[in-house]
Steps between C-alpha positions, in 0.01 A plus 500: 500500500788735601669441160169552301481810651877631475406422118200685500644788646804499229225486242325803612818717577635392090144622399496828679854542424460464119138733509745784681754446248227507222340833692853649472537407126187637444608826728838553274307456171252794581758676618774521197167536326373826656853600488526429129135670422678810666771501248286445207302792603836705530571423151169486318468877634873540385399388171195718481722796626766431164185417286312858598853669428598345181161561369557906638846454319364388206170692399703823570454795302328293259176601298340117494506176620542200319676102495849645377600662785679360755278454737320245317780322424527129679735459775746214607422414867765520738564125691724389799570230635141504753272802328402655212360737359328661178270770378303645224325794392175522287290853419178484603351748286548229236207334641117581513478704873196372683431802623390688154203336549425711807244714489700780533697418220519783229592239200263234637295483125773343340690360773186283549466363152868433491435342780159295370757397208800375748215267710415411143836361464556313787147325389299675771173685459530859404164620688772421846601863478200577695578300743899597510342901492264464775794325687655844584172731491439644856129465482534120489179413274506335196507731177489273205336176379794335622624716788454430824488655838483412908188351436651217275809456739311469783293247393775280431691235760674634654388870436674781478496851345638666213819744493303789444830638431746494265694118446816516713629174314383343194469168646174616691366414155420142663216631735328693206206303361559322195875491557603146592877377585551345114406836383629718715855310373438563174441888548752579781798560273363784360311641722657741810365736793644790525370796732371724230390552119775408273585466154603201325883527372513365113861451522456246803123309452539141422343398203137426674510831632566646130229245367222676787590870368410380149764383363446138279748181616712623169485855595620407849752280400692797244439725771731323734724396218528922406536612830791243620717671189395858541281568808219763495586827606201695453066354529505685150752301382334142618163613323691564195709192468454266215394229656158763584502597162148610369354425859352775689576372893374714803833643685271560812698335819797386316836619498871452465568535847505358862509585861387218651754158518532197677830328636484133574773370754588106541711423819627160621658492827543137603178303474360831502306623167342871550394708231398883489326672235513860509276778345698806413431848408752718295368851582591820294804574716684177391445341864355145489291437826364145606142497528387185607662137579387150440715277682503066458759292724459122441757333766 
């Protein structure tokens, strides 16, 4: 009996043991990994900091934006032997801005059949503009056939209200009705948010983008061949190009300019993956501020 329960207590003591060596494991782990997520954060704001000067650098003294420049240019990531870390740059105001569709919006004629003709695209319904309109109205009713307002949203499980304000990110687009994930893909890359009326920058739209403004799939495609060999300097000079030859297209909302960009950081730190996408401004004095921050850390 004594022996049995000598071995029983060496049994339990090896179990406990091994779950306080486990616990410790476990204690390490989160440790290096908070440590790590620190350090990624360090850099993927270091990274935004060089992105938001070399775009200042870049778009200096200039008179339009386009792919050219170097900005826009792709960038070799800088690794070592335990991190990371890369970056990008795209102009927003090469995508549709949500936020033309606001009621306040002084183009929001046009910038609502361009954007009828994007959903059109991505094989959605056009009449959805209602909905993506009354999505930022203030007086949250419906306005449209296929608009909708609190009352819709609240009906719904689980309910909840509209914006009534202006989209702070485009991928609010998913609790607008009609919008579902497999669309929402589809229309996200050219689509943006930004925080007020824009135009549309010709020199930068992807070729969707140039197909919603009126432009045919050939048109599109001669565009971006034209401008990667001689960039537009002037709107006049887009609306006269030969690719738009004997084509009267509205130059309401669209420009050959931007003001509006977004930097994309990558960081690995150890097991540590963190990402942080960045919405920048250029403003008339040359300064670039940050103004707003999506962050992702997978550990």
């Amino acid at each position: 009996m004594a022996l049995l329960i000598a071995l029983l207590i060496v049994v339990i003591l090896a179990s406990a043991s091994t779950a306080l060596a486990w616990q410790q494991t476990l204690a390490i782990r989160r440790t290096e990994d908070m440590l790590a997520s620190n350090q990624a954060w360090a850099l993927a704001l270091g990274g935004e900091a060089v992105a938001a000067q070399g775009l200042a650098t870049s778009l200096q003294g200039v008179g339009n934006v386009n792919l050219a420049q170097p900005w826009a240019q792709p960038r070799q990531g800088l690794v070592g032997s335990d991190a990371a870390i890369a970056g990008s740059i795209i102009d927003l105001q090469g995508l549709f801005n949500l936020n033309d569709l606001a009621p306040a919006a002084s183009a929001s004629a046009i910038m609502r059949f361009r954007f009828q003709h994007l959903l059109t695209l991505a094989g959605a319904d056009p009449g959805l503009v209602d909905a993506v309109a009354d999505w930022t109205n203030p007086i949250p009713v419906a306005t449209g056939s296929e608009g909708a307002g609190d009352a819709y949203y609240l009906g719904l499980q689980p309910p909840y209200r509209t914006g009534a304000a202006p989209f702070v990110s485009a991928s609010s687009l998913r609790l607008v009705r009609g919008f579902t994930q497999p669309m929402y893909t589809q229309i996200a890359p050219f689509v943006s948010a930004l925080p007020q009326p824009t135009t549309i920058n010709v020199n930068t739209a992807p070729a969707p983008v140039l197909e919603a403004i009126g432009l045919s799939p050939a048109q599109a495609q001669a565009i971006i061949s034209l401008r990667a060999k001689s960039p537009f300097t002037t709107l006049a000079q887009f609306l006269g190009s030969a690719p738009l030859a004997g084509q009267p297209l509205d130059g309401a909302g669209l420009d050959v300019g931007s003001a509006f960009f977004q930097s994309a950081i990558e960081v690995r730190v150890g097991r540590v993956r963190s990402g942080l996408d960045s919405v920048l401004e250029l403003g008339n004095n040359g300064k670039v501020t940050v103004l707003l921050r999506a962050r992702n850390t997978t550990p």
